[in-house]
N, C-alpha and C positions, 0 to 999 in steps of 0.2 A: 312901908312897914319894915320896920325893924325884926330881926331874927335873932333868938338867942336860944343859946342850949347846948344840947352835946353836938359837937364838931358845926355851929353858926355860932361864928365870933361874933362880937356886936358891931365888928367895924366892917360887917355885911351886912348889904340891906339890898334886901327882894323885894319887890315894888311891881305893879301892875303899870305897863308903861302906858305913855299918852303922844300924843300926835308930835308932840314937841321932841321926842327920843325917837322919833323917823329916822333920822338919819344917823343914829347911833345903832339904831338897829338893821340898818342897810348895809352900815360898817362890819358889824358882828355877824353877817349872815356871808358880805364878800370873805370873813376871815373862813368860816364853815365852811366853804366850796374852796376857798385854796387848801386849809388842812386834807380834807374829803378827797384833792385833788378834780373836782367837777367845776364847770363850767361856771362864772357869775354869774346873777340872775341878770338877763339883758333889759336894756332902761324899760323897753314897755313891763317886764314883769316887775322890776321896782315900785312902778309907779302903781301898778295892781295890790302889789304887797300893801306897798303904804294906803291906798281906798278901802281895802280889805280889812284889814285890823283897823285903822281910825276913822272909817265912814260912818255914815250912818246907820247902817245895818254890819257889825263886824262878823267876819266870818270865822275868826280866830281870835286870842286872848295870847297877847304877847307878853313878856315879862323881861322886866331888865332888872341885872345884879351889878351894886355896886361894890368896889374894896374900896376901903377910905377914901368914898367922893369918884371914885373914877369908874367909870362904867366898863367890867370888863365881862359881862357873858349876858347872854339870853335863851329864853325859851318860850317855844308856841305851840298853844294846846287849844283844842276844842274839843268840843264833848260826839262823842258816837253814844250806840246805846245797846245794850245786851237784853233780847230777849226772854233770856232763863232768868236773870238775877229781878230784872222786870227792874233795874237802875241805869241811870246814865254811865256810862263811861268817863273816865277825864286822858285821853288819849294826848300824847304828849310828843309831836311832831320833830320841834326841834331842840335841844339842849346843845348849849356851848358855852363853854370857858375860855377866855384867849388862854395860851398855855403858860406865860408868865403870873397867871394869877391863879394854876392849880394850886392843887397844895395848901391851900390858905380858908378851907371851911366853903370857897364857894356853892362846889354842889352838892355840899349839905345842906346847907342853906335851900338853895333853892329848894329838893327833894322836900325839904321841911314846909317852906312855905306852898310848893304844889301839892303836901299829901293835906294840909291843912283845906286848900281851896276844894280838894277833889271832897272832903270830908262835906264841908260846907256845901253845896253842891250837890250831896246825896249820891253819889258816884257809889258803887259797889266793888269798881277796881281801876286802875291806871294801866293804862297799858303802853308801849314805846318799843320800837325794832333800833335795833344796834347794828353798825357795818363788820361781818364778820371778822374782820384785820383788826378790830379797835378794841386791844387788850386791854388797854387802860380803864376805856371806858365801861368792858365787860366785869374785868374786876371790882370797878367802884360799886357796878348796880350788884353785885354778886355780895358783897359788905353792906350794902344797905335789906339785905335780905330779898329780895328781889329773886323772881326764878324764870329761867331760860324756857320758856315754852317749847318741846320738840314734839307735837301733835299738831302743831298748825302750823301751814305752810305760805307764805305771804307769796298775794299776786299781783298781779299790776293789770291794767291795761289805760293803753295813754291814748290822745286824744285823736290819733291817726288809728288805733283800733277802735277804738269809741264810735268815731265815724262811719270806717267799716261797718260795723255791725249793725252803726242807727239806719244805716243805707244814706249817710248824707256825705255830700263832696266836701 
């Protein structure tokens, strides 16, 4: 699907990816964790990634952008869901642009083509956490109208608390 409109050039296009953009999108996620500074995902979680999104039952909804033909960002969304609005959510995991290709309408684009799927979808809102360092990126969502949440505090717990807790080794 092509994008067009205010700040999506037509020489971007957002596209819902498919098995065959695997390994473009394994590229764009090792570029994510060198920018981020984090660790690559290690081959067994590569291999999860790509089951996960192109299996049979996908657990996420990936998205690849193109500029003229070349693949240069993605984003991966699945849905949560909000009790009060009594709508899905379109929660939106990961967004990335190589950095030679800011500047050029991409994540307008994309914002366009996600706020269009979240609409589609029945979503009540989108929601996304940004790395406090990442001025660029807080600007962009700050122009797109977008607002900083400071009432709600994000938690974690990973799979060695997980454990703990379930009482399993």
């Amino acid at each position: 699907m092509s994008n067009s409109g205010p700040g999506a050039p037509e020489r971007v296009v957002v596209r819902r990816a498919t098995r065959e953009d695997a390994g473009a999108l394994l590229g764009l996620v090792d570029a994510l964790a060198d920018y981020e500074n984090l660790p690559r995902p290690t081959a067994d979680a590569r291999e999860r990634l790509v089951a996960d999104g192109f299996g049979a039952e996908p657990k996420f909804t990936a998205y690849i952008a193109e500029l003229e033909g070349r693949t240069v960002g993605y984003a991966i969304t699945f849905p949560t869901y909000s009790s009060f609005l009594a709508r899905p959510t379109l929660f939106l995991e990961d967004i990335f642009v190589l950095p030679e290709a800011r500047r050029a309408g991409v994540g307008s684009a994309f914002f366009q083509h996600l706020a269009r799927e979240a609409l589609r979808l029945g979503c009540g809102r989108m929601e996304w956490v940004v790395l406090d360092w990442n001025k660029v990126a807080i600007d962009f969502y700050e122009r797109l109208g977008a607002r900083r949440l400071t009432e709600w505090l994000p938690y974690r717990l990973t799979v060695a608390e997980l454990q703990r807790i379930a009482g399993v080794d």
